[in-house]
C-alpha positions in Angstrom: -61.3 -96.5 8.6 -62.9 -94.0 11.2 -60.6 -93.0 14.2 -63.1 -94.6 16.7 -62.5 -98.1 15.2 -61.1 -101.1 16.3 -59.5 -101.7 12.8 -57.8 -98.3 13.4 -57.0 -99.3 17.0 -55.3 -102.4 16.1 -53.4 -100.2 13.0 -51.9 -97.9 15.4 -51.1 -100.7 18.0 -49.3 -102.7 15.0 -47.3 -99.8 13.3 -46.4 -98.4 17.7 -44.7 -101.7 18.3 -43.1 -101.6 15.0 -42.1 -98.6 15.0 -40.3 -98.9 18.2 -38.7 -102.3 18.0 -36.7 -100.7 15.4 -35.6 -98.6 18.0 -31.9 -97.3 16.1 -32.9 -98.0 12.6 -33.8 -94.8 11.5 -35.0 -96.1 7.7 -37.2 -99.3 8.6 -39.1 -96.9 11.1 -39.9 -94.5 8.2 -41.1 -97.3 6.0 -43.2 -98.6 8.9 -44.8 -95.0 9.7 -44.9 -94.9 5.5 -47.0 -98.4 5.4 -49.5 -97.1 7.9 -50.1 -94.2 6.2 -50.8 -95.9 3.2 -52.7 -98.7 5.2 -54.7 -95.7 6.7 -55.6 -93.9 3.5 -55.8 -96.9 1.9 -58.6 -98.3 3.7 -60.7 -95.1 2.9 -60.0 -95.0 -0.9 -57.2 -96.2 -2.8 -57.2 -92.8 -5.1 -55.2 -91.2 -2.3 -52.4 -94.1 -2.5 -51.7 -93.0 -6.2 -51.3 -89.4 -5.2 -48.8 -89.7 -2.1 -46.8 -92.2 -4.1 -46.3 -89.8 -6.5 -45.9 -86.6 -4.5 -43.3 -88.9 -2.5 -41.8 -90.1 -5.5 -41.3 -86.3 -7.0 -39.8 -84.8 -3.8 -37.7 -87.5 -3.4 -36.0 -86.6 -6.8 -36.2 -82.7 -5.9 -34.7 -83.6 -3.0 -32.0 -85.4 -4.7 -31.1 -82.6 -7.0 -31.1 -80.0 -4.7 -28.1 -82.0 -2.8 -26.0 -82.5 -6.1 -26.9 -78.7 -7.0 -25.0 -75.4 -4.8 -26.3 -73.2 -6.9 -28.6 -71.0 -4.7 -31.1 -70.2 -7.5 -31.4 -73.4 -8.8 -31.9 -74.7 -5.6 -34.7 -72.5 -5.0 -36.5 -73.5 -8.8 -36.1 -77.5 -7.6 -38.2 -76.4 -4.7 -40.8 -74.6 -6.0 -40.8 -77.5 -8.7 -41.3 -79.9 -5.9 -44.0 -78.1 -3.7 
């Protein structure tokens, strides 16, 4: 899908209006900007899907266990794990 599409036109129209008739619910609008993305990349390749699903997948649990940690050190090796 090439920025100067219509198929990319009518992507961004779709996921716009989504986005903001979800006006005050902060988690459905990051699952429709999410679905774009992946709509986006998806239309190129679907290689790319694999790898953000993962990389989302891993940060999300770094990003867990650096809330349950306080250790300032260990918080620091979670991130570095995660980047």
């Amino acid at each position: 899908m090439m920025f100067h599409s219509i198929q990319y036109l009518a992507l961004i129209a779709i996921a716009f209006a989504a986005f903001w008739s979800l006006a005050n619910r902060r988690l459905p609008r990051i699952g429709v900007l999410l679905t774009a993305s992946l709509i986006f990349y998806g239309a190129w390749k679907l290689t790319p899907i694999f790898v953000f699903i993962g990389y989302a997948v891993v940060n999300f649990a770094c990003g867990h266990a650096m809330e349950r940690t306080k250790v300032p050190l260990q918080r620091k090796l979670i991130l570095i794990a995660a980047l």
